[in-house]
SEDOBA-838513 format. One line per 2 residues: number of its first residue (from 1); for each residue x, y, z of C-alpha. Coordinates in Angstrom, 3 decimals. Example, Ala and Ser with C-alpha at 12.3 -4.5 7.8 and 13.67 -1.06 7.14 Angstrom:
REM residues 2
1> 12.300,-4.500,7.800; 13.670,-1.060,7.140
//
This chain:
REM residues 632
1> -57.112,53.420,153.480; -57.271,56.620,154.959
3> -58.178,55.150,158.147; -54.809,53.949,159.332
5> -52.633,57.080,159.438; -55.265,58.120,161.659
7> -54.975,54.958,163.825; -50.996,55.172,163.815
9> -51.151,58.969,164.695; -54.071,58.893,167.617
11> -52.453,55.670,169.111; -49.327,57.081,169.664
13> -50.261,60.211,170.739; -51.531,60.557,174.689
15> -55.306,61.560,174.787; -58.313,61.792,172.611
17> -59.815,64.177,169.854; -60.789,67.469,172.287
19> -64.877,68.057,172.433; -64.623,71.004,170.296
21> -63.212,69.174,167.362; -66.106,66.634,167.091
23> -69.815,67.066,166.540; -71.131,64.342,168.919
25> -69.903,63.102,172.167; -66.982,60.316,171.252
27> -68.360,56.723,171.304; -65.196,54.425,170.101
29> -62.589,54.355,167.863; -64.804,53.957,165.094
31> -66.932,57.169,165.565; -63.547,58.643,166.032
33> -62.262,58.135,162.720; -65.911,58.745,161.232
35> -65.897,62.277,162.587; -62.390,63.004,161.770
37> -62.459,61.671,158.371; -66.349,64.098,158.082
39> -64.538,66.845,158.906; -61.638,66.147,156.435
41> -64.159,66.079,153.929; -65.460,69.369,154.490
43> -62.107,70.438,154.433; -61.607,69.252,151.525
45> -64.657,70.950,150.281; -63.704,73.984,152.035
47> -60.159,73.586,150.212; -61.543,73.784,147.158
49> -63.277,77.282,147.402; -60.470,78.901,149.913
51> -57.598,76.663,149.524; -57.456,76.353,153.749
53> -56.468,72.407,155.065; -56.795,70.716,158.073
55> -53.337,70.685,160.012; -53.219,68.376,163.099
57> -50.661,68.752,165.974; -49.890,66.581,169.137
59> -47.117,68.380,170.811; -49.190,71.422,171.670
61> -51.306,70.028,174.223; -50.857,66.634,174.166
63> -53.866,66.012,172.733; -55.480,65.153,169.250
65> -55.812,68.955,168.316; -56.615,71.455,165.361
67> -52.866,73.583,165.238; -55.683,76.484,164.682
69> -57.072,75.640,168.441; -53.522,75.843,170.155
71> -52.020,79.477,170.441; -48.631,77.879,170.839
73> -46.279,77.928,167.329; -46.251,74.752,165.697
75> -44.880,73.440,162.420; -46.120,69.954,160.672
77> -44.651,68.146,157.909; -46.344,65.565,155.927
79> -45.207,62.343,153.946; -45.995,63.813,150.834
81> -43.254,67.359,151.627; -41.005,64.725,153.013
83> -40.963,62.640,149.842; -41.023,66.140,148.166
85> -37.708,67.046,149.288; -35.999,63.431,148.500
87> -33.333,61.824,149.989; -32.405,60.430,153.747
89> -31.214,63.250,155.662; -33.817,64.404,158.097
91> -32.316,67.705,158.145; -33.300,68.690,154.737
93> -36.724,68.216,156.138; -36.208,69.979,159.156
95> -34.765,73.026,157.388; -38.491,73.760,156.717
97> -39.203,74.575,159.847; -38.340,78.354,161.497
99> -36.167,78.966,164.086; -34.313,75.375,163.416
101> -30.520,75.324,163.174; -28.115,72.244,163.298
103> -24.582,70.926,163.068; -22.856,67.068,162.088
105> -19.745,66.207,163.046; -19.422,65.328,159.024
107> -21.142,63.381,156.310; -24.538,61.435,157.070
109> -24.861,59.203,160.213; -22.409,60.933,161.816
111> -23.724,62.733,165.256; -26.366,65.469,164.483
113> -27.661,68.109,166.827; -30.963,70.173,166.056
115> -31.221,73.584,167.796; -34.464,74.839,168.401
117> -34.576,78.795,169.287; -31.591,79.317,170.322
119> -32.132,76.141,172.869; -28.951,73.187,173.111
121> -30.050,70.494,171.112; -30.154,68.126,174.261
123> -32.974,70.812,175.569; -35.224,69.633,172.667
125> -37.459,66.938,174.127; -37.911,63.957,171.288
127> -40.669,61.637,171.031; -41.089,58.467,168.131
129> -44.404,57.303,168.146; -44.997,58.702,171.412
131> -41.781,57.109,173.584; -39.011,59.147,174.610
133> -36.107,58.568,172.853; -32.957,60.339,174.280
135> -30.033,58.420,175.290; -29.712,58.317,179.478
137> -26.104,57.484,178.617; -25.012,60.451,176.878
139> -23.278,63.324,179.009; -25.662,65.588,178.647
141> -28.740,63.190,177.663; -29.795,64.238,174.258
143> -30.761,62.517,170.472; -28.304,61.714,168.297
145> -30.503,62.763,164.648; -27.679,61.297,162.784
147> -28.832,57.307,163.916; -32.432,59.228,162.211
149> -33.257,58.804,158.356; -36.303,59.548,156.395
151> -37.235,56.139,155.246; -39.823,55.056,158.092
153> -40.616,58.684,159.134; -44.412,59.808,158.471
155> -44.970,62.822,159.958; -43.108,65.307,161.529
157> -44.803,67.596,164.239; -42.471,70.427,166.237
159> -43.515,72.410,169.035; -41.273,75.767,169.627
161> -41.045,76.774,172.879; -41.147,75.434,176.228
163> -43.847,72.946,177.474; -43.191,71.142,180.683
165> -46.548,71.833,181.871; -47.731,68.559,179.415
167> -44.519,66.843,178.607; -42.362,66.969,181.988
169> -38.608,66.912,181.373; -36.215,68.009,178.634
171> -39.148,69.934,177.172; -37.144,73.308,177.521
173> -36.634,74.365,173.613; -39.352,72.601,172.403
175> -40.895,69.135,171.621; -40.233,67.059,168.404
177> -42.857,64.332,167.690; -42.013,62.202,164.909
179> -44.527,59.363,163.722; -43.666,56.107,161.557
181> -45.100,55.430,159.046; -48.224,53.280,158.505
183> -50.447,52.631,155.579; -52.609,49.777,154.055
185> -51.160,48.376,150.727; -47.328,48.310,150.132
187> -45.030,51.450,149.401; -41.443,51.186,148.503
189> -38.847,53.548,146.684; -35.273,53.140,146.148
191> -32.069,55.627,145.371; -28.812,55.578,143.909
193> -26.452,58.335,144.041; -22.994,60.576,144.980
195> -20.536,59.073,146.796; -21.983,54.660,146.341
197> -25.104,56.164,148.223; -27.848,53.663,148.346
199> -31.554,54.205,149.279; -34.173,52.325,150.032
201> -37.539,52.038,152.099; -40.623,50.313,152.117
203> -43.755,50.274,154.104; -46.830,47.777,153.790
205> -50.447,46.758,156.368; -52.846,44.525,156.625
207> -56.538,46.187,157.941; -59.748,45.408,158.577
209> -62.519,47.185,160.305; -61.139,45.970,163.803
211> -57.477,45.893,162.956; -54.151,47.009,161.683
213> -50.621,45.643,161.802; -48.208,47.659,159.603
215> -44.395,47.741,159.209; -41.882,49.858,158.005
217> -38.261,49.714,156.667; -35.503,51.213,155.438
219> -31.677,50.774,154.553; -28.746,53.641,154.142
221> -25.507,53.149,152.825; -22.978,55.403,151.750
223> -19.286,55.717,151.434; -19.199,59.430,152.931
225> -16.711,61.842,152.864; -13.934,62.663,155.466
227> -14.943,63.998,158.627; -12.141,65.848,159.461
229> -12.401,68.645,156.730; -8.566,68.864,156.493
231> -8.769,64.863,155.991; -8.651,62.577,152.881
233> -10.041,58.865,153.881; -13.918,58.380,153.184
235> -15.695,57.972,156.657; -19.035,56.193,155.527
237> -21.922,54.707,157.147; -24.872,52.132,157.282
239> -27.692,52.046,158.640; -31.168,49.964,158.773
241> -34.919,50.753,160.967; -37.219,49.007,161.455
243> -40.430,50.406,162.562; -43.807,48.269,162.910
245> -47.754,49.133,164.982; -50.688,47.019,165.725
247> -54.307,48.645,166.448; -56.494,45.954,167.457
249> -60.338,47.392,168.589; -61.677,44.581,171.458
251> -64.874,46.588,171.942; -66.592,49.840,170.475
253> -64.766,51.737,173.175; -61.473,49.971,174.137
255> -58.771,49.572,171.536; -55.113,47.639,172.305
257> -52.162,48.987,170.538; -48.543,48.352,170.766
259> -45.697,49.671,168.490; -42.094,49.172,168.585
261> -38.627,50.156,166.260; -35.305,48.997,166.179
263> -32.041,51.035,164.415; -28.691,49.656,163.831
265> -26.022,52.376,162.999; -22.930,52.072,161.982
267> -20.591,54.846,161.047; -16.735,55.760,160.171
269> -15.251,58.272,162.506; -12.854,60.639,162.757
271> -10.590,61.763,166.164; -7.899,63.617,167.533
273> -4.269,60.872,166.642; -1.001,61.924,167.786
275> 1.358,63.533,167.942; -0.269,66.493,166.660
277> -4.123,66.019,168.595; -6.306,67.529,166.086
279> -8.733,66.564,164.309; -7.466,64.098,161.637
281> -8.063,60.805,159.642; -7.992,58.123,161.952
283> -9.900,53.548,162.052; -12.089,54.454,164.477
285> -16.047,53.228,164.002; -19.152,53.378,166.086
287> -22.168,50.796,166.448; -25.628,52.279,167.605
289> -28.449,50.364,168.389; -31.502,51.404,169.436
291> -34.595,49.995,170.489; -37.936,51.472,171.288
293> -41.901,50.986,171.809; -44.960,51.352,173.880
295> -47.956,48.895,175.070; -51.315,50.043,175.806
297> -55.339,50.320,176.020; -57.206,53.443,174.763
299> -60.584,53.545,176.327; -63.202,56.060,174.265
301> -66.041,56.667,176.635; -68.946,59.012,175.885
303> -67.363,62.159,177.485; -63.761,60.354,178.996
305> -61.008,59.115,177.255; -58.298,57.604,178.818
307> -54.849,56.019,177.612; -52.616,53.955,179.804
309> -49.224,52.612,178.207; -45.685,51.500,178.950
311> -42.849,52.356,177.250; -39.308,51.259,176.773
313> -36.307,53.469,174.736; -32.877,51.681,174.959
315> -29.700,53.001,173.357; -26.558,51.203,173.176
317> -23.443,52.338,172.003; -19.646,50.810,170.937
319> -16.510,52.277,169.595; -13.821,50.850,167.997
321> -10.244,50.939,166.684; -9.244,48.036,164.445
323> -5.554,49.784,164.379; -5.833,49.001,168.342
325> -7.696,45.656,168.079; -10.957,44.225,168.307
327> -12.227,44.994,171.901; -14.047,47.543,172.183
329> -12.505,51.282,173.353; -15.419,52.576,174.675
331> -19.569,50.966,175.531; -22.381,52.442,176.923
333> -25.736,51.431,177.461; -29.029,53.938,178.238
335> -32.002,52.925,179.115; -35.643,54.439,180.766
337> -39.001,52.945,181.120; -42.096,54.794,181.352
339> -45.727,54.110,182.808; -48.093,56.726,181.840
341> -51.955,57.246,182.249; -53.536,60.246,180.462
343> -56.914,61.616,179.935; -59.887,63.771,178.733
345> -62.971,64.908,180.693; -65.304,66.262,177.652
347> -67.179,68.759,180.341; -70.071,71.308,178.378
349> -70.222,74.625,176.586; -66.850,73.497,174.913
351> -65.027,73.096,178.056; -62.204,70.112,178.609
353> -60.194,68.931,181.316; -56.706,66.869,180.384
355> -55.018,65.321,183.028; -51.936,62.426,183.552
357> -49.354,61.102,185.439; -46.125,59.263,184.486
359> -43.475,57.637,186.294; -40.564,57.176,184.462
361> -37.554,54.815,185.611; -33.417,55.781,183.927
363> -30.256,53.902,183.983; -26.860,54.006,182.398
365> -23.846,51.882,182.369; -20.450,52.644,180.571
367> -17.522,50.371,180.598; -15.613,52.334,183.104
369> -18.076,52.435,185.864; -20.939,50.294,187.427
371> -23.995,52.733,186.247; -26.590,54.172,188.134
373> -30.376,54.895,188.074; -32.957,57.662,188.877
375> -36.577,58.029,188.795; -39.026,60.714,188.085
377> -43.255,60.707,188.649; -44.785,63.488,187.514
379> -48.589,64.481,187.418; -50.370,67.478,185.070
381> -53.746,69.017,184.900; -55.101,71.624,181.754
383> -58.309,73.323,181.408; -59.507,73.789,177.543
385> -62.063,76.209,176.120; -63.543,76.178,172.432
387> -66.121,78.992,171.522; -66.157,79.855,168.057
389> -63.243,81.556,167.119; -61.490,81.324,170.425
391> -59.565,78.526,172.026; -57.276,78.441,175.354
393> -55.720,76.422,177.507; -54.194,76.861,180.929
395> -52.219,74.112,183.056; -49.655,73.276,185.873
397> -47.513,69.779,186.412; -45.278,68.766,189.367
399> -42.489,66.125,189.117; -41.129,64.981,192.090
401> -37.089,63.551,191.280; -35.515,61.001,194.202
403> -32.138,63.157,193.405; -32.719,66.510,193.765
405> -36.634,67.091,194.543; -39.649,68.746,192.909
407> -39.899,71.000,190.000; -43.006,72.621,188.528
409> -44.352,73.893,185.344; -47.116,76.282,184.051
411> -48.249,77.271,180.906; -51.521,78.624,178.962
413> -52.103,79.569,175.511; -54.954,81.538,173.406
415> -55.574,81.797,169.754; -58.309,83.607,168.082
417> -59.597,84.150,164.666; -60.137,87.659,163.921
419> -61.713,87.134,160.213; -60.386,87.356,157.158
421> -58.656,83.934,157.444; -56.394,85.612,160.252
423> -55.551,84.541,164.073; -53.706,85.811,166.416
425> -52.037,83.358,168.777; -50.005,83.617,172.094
427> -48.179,81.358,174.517; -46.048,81.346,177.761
429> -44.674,78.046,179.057; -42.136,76.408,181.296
431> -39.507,73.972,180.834; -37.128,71.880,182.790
433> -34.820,69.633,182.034; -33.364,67.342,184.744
435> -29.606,66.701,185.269; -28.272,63.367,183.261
437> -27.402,60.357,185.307; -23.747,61.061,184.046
439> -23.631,64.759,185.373; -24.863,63.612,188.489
441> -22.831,60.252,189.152; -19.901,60.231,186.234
443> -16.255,61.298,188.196; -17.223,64.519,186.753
445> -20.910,64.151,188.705; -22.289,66.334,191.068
447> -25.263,65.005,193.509; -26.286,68.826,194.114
449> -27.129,69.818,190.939; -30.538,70.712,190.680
451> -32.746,71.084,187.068; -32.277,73.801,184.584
453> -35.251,75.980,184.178; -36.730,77.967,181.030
455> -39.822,80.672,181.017; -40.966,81.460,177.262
457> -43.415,83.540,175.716; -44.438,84.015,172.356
459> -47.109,86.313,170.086; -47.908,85.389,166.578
461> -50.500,86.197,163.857; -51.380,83.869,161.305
463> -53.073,83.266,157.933; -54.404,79.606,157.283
465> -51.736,76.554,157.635; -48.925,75.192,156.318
467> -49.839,74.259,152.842; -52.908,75.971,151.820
469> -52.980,78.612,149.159; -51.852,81.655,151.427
471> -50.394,80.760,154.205; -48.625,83.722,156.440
473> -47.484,84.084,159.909; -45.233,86.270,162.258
475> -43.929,84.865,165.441; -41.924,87.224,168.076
477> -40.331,85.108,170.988; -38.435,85.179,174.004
479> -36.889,82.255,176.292; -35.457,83.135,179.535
481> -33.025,79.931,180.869; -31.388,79.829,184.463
483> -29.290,76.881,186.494; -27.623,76.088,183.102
485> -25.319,72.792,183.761; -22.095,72.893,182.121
487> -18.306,72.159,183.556; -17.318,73.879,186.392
489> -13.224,73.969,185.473; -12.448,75.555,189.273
491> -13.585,72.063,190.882; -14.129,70.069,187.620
493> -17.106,68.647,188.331; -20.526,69.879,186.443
495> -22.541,72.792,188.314; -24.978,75.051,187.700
497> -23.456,78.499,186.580; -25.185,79.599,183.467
499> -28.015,81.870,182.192; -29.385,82.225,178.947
501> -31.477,84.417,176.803; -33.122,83.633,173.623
503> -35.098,86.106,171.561; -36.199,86.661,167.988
505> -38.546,86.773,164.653; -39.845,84.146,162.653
507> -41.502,84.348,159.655; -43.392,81.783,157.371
509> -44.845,82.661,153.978; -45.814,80.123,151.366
511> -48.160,81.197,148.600; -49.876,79.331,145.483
513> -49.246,81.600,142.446; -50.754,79.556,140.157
515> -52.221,75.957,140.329; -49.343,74.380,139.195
517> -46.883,76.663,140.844; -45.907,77.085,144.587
519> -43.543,79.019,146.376; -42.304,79.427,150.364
521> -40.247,80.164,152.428; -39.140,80.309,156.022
523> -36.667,82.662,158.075; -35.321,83.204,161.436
525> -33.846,85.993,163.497; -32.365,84.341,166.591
527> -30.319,86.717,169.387; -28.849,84.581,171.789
529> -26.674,85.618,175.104; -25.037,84.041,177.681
531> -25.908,86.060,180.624; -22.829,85.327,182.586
533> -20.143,86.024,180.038; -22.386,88.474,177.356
535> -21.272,85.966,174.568; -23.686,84.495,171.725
537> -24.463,80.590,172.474; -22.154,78.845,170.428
539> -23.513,76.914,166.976; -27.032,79.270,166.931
541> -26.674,81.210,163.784; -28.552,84.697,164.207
543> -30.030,83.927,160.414; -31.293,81.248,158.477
545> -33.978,80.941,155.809; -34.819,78.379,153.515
547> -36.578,78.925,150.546; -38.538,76.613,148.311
549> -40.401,76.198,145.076; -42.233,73.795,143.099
551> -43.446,74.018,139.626; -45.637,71.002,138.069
553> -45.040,71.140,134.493; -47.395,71.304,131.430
555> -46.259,67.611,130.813; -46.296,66.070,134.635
557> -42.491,66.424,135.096; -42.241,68.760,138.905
559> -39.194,70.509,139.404; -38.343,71.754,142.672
561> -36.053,73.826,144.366; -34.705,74.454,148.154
563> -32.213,77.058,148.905; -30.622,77.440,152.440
565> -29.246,80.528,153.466; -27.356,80.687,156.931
567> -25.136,83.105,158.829; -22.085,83.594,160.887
569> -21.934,81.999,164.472; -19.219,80.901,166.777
571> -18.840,77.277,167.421; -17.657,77.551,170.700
573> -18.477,79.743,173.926; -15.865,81.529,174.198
575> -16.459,83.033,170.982; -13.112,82.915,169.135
577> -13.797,80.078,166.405; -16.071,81.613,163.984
579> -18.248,79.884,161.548; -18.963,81.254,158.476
581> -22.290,81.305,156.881; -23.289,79.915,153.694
583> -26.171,79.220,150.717; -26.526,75.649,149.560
585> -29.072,75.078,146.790; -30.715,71.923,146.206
587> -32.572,71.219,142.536; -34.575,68.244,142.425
589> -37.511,66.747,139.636; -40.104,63.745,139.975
591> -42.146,62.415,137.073; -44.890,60.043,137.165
593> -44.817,56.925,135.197; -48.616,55.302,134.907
595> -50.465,54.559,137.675; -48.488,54.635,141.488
597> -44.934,54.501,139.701; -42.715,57.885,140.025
599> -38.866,58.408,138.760; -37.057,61.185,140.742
601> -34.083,62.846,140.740; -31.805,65.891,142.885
603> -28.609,67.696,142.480; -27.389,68.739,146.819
605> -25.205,71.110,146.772; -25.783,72.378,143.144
607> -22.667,74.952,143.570; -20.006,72.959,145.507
609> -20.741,75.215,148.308; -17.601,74.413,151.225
611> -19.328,75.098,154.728; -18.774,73.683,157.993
613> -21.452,73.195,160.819; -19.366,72.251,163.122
615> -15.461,73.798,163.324; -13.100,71.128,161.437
617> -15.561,68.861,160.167; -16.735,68.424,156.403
619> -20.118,68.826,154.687; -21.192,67.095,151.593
621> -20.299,68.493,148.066; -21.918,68.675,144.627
623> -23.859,65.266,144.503; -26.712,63.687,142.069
625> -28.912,61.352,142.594; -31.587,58.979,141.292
627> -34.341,56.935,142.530; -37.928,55.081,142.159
629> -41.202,54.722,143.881; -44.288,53.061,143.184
631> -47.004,52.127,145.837; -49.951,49.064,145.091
//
């Protein structure tokens, strides 16, 4: 069984296990998973003694990598924390993680930025099963996490700080990786709750040595809240994904794979009716639909691997206003295509050499203009070196856009163990993010824009990894941003006229106290600046934490508890509309019921906490829920 989440997560990730994670040269899939699933055992061995676990990352290097061989700060979640914290909102989960801050325009499914570091959320390059999954259509060509929902999710892995050097474009803030789910057998839960909130997912595969086909589902529905805060009609929403993979092994060495997910959103909204033209009550929906997936051959030599795949991300958009009639008000439609080849060169004495090249292909159409394209090829190159305790990595990329040129990226980053369980770690990278199709070609566009541009650098120390019995770290950071796009209001067109600085502290602590009884914890100092005008970036809170605990009863029953603590920020640039901070505590139990059956529970919100994320739109109250899960 374990084999599969293995598949799903190599497959969809663009390279091979590195030559310093595996014992023998790599021979096929199946040697693959044998020495993966080896060294899990001794892990778990290992666990037993120390309480240390394996943690895997992707977004580091691109590659199939231990997060204790990457000096860069990364942060992965698991299925088992994500069913932990309960529920569909992805930002519960995401709370977890330092130096993350978000807002929602109002209750769940409505639009959802995350903030990584200070970084706009549309800086945050985000990946599902590998594809690119930003919207070309948007203004300023970002994910919309509100069209996102736990159900299908499997594993969440987040890179903080910039990494252009492997990842090319958007990659500025940092690089969110999240993988479906995929598992042998069949899974399913279902929840009932505040506000006619339903639940429900499921998950199920068929395997044999030289195959796996696997599918996963899931189905919100809720009748909300207002999203205007001063409002009074329920804006609710729907929503259904569905997420399936196929691993099919031709010979020893060459695998096919393919993967593909579709999401249907629809969602109440609120807007701006006259006479007054603030935000009020008003008919107006909006239908999402997104489709994504990639195609490809792995080849596992005896020192190359290589991976060549296409992929396809297509979002699709529609508002409405029955009180206006049926058409439409608004459509859009975003679309890119990607062709990618990436590889490993497994050279001696621990050394590596990654390489790639992608060219990607972008268009967007609205109903009020006849869309446009743009392309982008880029090509990478990254040295790796394992000895012992000490790991680094040092690369440079060029992309070459047909609108405004080249841009390049470098980065490197060390880690090594100094005993005791402890690392130090240490990164610089560079980001870019190209300008959207609609700041370039929209009546707003501007053909001479040219990409924004990020330098980071961070310096951590670390004890073991997320989830083992003592796990510590310390992470100072700095991102430096320049040729900022926003909206140039002397020629009202877009333009690059910002700079930004991003700097901080984040700390992560979890400890074991006693087997049945964990707590942790994460919190973040951010200082952000807008060079130009000396004001804080608007939505970035300079604190947050969120603290957690779980306690496994005498008699099964596990209680739980997550408490989010945030502070004052602006929501706008300018700096006049202030946000206040606030503490929302979550309470939440499981219990298991014979063999694969569990009954769970949560109170959000357990003191009726008001807060806004977002100036003028509502959060969730006081709410309980209930639910089931059982897996065969």
């Amino acid at each position: 069984m374990r084999k599969f989440p293995f598949l799903l997560t190599v497959a969809t990730i663009p390279a091979a296990i590195p030559a310093a994670a595996t014992a023998q040269p790599v021979q096929s899939l199946d040697q693959v998973e044998e020495t993966v699933l080896a060294d899990d055992a001794d892990d778990a061995d290992d666990a037993d003694a120390t309480g240390e676990v394996e943690a895997i990352t992707v977004t580091a290097t691109g590659l199939f990598t231990r997060i204790e061989n990457t000096g860069q700060a990364v942060t992965v979640i698991g299925r088992d924390e994500i069913e932990a914290v309960q529920g569909a909102d992805i930002t519960r989960v995401l709370a977890r993680a330092p130096g993350v801050a978000f807002s929602r325009n109002g209750p769940p499914g409505a639009f959802t930025g995350v903030r990584v570091r200070g970084g706009e959320a549309e800086q945050l390059l985000v990946l599902i099963d590998g594809v690119r999954v930003a919207d070309p259509a948007s203004p300023s060509g970002g994910f919309d996490f509100g069209t996102l929902t736990t159900g299908t999710v499997g594993k969440i892995d987040l890179l903080r700080g910039s990494n252009s050097t492997i990842w090319g474009s958007d990659a500025i803030a940092g690089v969110l990786d999240i993988s479906t789910r995929g598992r042998s057998g069949l899974a399913g839960s279902v929840e009932y709750g505040a506000r006619d909130t339903l639940f429900a997912s499921a998950t199920g595969g068929l395997s044999e040595d030289a195959y796996f086909a696997g599918l996963a589902a899931s189905f919100f529905r809720t009748d909300g809240f207002s999203s205007a805060a001063a409002g009074t009609e329920a804006d609710g929403s729907e929503q259904f994904t569905l997420g399936g993979s196929v691993f099919v092994d031709l010979t020893d060495q060459l695998e096919l794979f393919a993967n593909t997910r579709y999401a249907n959103s629809d969602i109440d909204i609120d807007g701006f009716p006259a006479p007054s033209y603030t935000l009020g009550d008003t008919s107006e929906t909006q239908e999402t639909e997104q489709l994504s997936g990639a195609l490809g051959l792995a080849y596992y030599g005896q020192d190359l691997t290589l991976r060549a795949s296409y992929a396809l991300a297509d979002t699709a958009r529609d508002n409405f206003d029955p009180a206006l009639g049926a058409a439409p008000l608004f459509t859009s439609d975003g679309n890119s295509q990607n062709l990618s080849l990436r590889g490993e060169y497994r050279l001696i004495g621990g050394l590596t050499l990654a390489f790639g090249g992608n060219r990607e292909w972008s268009e967007y159409q609205t109903d009020s203009d006849t869309g446009e394209d743009a392309t982008i090829t880029g090509a990478y190159v990254q040295a790796g070196w394992v000895l012992g305790g000490l790991a680094a990595h040092v690369g440079a990329r060029v992309d070459d856009h047909d609108r405004f040129g080249s841009a390049t990226s470098f980065g490197g980053d060390v880690s090594y163990r100094v005993g005791g369980g402890w690392r130090l770690r240490a990164s610089v990278g560079e980001g870019f993010k190209a300008p959207t199709l609609y700041q370039l070609y929209s009546p707003y566009g501007n053909l001479d824009l040219q990409p924004e541009q990020s330098t980071s650098a961070d310096f951590g120390v670390e004890h073991g990894v997320r989830g083992s019995d003592f796990h510590a770290a310390l992470t100072l950071f700095r991102r430096d941003s320049e040729n900022l796009i926003g909206f140039d209001n002397a020629t009202f067109t877009y333009a690059n006229i910002a700079r930004a600085r991003a700097q901080g502290i984040e700390a992560e602590l979890g400890v074991d106290l006693a087997p049945s009884l964990r707590l942790a914890g994460v919190y973040s100092l951010v200082d952000t600046e807008n060079r130009e005008t000396d004001n804080e970036l608007a939505r970035r809170p300079r604190h947050s934490a969120t603290l957690f605990a779980d306690w496994q009863t005498p008699l099964g029953l596990v209680i739980g508890g997550d408490l989010r603590l945030v502070g004052d920020s602006f929501d706008n640039a300018a700096n006049t509309v202030r946000l206040e901070g606030y503490e929302v505590f979550d309470l939440r139990a499981s219990y298991p019921f014979g063999d694969g059956v569990e009954l769970f529970g949560r109170v959000e919100n357990v003191f009726d906490e008001e807060y806004q994320t977002a100036a003028g739109y509502g959060s969730p109250g006081r709410g309980a829920f209930l639910g089931v899960r059982a897996q065969m």
